[in-house]
C-alpha positions as CSV (number, residue, x, y, z in Angstrom):
1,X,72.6,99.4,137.9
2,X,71.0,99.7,134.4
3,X,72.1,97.3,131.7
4,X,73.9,99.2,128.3
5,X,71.3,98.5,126.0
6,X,67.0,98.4,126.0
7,X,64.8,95.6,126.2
8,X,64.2,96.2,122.2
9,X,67.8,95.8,121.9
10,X,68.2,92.5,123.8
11,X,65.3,90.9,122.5
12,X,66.5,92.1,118.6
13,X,70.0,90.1,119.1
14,X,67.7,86.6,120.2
15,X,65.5,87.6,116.8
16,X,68.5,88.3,114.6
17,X,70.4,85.1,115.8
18,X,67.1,83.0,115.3
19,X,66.3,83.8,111.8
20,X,69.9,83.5,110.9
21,X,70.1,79.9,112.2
22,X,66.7,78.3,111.5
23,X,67.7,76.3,108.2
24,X,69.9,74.8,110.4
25,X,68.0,74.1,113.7
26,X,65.8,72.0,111.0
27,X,68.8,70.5,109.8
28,X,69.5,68.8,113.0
29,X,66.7,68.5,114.3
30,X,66.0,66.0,111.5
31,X,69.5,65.0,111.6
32,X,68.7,64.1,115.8
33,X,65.4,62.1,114.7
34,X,67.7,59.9,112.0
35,X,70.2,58.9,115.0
36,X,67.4,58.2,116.9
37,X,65.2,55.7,114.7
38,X,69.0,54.5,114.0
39,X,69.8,53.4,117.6
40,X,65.9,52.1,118.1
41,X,66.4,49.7,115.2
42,X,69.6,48.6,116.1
């Protein structure tokens, strides 16, 4: 059985979703760090 698309394709959807999302992965990344030092110092 042969998937419906190529490995071009597959790989193009993971590229597409990553450079629509990176401002954000950034976002709460830093975000993550904050809640961290947060909890620490608490």
């Amino acid at each position: 059985m042969h998937p419906p698309f190529t490995v071009q394709q597959f790989f193009g959807v993971f590229r597409l979703y990553n450079t629509a999302v990176w401002p954000a992965q950034v976002l709460l990344l830093l975000l993550a760090a904050l809640i961290l030092l947060l909890i620490a110092l608490r």
